[in-house]
Backbone as a printed PyTorch tensor [residue, N CA C, xyz], in Angstrom:
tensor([[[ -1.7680, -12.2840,  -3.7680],
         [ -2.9390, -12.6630,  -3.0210],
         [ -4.0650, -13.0950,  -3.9380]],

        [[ -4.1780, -12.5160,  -5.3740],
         [ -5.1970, -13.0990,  -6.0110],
         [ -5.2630, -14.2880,  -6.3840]],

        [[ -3.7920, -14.4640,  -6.6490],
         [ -3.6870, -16.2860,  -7.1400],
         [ -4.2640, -16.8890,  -6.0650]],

        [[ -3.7670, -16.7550,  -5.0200],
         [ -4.0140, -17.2660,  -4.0040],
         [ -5.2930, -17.8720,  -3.3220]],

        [[ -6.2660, -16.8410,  -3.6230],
         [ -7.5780, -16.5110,  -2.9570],
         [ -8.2070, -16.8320,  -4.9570]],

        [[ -7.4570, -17.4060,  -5.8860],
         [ -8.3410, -18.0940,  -7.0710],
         [ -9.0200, -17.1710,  -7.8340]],

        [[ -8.7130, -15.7020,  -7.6060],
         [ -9.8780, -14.8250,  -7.9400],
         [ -8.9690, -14.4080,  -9.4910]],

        [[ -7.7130, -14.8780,  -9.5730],
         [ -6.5150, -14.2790, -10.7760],
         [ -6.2700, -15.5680, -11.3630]],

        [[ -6.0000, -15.0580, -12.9590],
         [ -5.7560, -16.5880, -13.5790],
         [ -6.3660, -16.6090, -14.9520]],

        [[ -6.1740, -16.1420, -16.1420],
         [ -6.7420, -16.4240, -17.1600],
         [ -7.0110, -17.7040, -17.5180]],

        [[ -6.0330, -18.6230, -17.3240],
         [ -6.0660, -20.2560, -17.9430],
         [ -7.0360, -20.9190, -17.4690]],

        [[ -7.3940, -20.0730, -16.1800],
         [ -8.7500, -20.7350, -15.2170],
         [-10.2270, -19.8280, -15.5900]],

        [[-10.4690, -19.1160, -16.8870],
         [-11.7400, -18.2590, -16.8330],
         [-11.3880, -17.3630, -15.8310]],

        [[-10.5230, -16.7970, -14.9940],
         [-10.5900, -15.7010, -13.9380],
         [ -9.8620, -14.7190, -14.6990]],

        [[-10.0170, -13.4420, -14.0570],
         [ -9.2850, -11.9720, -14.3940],
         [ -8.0790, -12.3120, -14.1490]],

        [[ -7.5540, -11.7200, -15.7310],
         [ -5.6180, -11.7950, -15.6980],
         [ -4.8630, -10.6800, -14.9000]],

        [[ -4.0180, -10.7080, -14.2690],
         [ -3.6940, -10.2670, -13.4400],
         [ -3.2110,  -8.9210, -14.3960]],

        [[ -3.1700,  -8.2280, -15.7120],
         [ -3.1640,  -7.5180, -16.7450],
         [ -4.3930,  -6.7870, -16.2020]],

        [[ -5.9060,  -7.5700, -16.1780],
         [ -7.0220,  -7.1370, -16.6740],
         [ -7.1770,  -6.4230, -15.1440]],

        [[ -6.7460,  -6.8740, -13.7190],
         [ -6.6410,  -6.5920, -12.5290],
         [ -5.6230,  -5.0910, -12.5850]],

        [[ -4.8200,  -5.0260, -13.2340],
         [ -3.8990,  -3.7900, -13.2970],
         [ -4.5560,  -1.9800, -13.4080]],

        [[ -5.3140,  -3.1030, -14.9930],
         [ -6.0860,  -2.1510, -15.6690],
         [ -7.1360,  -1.2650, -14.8660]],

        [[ -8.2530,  -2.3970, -14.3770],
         [ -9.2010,  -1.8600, -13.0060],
         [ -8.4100,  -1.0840, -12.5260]],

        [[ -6.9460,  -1.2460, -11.8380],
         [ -6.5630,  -0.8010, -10.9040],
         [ -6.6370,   0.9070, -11.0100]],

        [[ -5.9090,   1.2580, -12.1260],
         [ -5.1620,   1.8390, -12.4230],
         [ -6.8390,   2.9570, -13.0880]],

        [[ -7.9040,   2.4280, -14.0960],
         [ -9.1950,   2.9150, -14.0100],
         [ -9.4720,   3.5120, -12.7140]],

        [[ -9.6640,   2.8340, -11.7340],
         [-10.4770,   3.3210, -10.6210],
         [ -9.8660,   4.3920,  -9.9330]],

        [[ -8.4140,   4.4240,  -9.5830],
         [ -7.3200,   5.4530,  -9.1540],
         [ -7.7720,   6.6240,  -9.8670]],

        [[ -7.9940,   6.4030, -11.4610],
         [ -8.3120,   7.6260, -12.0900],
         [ -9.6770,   8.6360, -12.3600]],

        [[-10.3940,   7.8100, -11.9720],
         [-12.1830,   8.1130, -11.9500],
         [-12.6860,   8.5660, -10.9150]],

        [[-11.8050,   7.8750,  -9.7010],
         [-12.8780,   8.1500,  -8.4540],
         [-12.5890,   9.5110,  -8.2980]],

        [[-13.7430,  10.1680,  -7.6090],
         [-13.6730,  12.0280,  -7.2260],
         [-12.6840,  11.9650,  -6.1900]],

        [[-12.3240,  11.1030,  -5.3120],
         [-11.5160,  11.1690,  -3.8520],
         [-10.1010,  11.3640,  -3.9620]],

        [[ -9.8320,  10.2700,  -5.0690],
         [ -8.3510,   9.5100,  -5.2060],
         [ -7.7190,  10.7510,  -6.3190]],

        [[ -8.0400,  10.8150,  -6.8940],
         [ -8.1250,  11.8710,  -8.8620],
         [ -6.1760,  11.6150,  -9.1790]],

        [[ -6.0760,  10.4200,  -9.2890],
         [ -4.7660,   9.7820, -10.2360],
         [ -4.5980,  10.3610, -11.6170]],

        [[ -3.4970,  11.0500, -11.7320],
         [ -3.7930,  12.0320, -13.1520],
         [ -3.2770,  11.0020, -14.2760]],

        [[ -4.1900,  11.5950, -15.3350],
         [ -4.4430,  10.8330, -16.4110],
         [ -3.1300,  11.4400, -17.1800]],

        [[ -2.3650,  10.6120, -17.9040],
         [ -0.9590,  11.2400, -18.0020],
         [ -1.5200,  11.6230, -19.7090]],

        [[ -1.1810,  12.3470, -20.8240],
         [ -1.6130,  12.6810, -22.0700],
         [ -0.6480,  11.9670, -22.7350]],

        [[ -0.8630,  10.7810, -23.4570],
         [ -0.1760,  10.1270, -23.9720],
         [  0.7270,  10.5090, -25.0070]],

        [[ -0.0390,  11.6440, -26.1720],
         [  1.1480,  12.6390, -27.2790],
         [  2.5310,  12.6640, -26.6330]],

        [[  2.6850,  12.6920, -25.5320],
         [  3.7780,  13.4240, -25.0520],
         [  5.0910,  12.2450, -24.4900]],

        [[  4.6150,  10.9280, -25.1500],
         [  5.2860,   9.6040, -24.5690],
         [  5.6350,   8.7260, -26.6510]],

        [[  6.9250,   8.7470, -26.9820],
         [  7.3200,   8.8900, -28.1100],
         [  8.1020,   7.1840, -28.1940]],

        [[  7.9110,   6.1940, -27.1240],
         [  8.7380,   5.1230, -27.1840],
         [ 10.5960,   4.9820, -26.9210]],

        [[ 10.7090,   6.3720, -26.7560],
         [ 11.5410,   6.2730, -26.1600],
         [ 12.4330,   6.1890, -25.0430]],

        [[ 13.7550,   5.7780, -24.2550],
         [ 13.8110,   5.1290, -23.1270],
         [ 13.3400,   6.3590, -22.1100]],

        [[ 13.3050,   6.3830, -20.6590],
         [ 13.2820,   7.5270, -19.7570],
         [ 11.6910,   7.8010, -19.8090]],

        [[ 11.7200,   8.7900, -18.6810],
         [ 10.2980,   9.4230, -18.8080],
         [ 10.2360,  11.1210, -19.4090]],

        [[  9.2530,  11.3030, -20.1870],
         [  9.2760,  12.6860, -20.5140],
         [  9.4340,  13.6970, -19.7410]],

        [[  9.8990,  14.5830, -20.5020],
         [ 10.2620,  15.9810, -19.0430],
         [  8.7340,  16.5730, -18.6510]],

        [[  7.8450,  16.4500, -19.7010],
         [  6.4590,  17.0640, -19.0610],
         [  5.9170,  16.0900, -17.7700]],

        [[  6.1050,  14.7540, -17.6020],
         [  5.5820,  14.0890, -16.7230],
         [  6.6150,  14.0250, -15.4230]],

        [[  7.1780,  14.8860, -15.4390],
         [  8.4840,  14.2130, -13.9730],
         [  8.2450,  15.5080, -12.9460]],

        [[  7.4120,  16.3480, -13.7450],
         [  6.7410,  17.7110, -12.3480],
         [  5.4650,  17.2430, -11.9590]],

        [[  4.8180,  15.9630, -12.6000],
         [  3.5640,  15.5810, -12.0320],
         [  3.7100,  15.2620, -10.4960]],

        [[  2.8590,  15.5930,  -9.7720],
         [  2.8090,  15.2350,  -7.9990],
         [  1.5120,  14.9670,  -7.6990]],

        [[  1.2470,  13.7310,  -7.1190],
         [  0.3320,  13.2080,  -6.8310],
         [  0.1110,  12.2270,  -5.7670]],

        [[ -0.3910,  12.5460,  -4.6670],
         [ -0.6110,  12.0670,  -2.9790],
         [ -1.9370,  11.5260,  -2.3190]],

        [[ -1.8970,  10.3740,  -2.7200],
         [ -3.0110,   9.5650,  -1.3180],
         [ -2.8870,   9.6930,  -0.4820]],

        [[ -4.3720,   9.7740,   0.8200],
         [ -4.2300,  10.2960,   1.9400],
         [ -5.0870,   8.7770,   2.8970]],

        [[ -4.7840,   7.8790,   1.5590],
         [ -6.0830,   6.7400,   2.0780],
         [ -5.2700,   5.5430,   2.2360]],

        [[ -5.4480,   4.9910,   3.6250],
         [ -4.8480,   3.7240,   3.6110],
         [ -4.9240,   2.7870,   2.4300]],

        [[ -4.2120,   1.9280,   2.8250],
         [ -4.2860,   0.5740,   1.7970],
         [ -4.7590,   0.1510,   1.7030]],

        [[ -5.7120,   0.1750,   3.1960],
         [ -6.7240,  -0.9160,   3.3730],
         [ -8.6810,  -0.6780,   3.1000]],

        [[ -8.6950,   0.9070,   3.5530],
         [ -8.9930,   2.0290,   2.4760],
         [ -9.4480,   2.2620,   1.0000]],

        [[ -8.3160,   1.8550,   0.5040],
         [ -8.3710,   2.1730,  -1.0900],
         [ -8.6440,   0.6140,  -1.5690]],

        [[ -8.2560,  -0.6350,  -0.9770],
         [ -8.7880,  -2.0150,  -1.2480],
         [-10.2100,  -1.9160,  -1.3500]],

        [[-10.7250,  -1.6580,   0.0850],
         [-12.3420,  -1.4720,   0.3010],
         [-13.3170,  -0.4930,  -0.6910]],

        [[-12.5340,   0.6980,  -1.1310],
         [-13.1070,   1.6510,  -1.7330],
         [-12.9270,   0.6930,  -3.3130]],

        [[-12.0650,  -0.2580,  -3.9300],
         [-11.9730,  -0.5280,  -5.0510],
         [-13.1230,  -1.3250,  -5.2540]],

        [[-12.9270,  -2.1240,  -4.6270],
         [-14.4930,  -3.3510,  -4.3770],
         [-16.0550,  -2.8020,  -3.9980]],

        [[-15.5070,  -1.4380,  -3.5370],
         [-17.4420,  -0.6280,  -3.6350],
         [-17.1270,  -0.3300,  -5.0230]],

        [[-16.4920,   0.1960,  -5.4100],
         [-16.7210,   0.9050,  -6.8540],
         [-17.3960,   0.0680,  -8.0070]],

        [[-16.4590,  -1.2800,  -8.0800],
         [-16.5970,  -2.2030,  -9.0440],
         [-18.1270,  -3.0390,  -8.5970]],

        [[-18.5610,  -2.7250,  -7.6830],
         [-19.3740,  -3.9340,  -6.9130],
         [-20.7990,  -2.6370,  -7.4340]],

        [[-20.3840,  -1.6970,  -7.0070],
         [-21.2930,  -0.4970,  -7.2170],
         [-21.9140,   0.0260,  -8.7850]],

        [[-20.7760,  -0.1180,  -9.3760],
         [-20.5610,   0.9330, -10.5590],
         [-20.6820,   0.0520, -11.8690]]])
């Protein structure tokens, strides 16, 4: 949808759809509502699989999609 709507696109001066991830993935982790756990990177060695400390992590949104769209665009618009 960003290509789409022109708002994604490095080659065009717009946010790379990388730099869109990043926000994403920021805001999930900051906001008081959402609290996306920040995983401790020591514990991630390049190798294949996921670590055994990260596979008991549990973590549940209770916010629509449409929700957490609206809440991303106050944040960034806000913050």
């Amino acid at each position: 949808w960003a290509e789409a709507a022109a708002v994604c696109g490095a080659t065009r001066s717009h946010l790379s759809a990388y730099a869109l991830t990043l926000m994403a993935i920021y805001f999930l982790q900051v906001d008081p509502t959402i609290c996306l756990h920040v995983l401790p990177t020591d514990i991630f060695h390049g190798e294949a699989g996921t670590p055994e400390q990260v596979q008991n992590y549990k973590w549940r949104c209770n916010f629509t999609l449409a929700e957490l769209l609206y809440k991303f665009f106050t944040f960034f618009a806000s913050n």
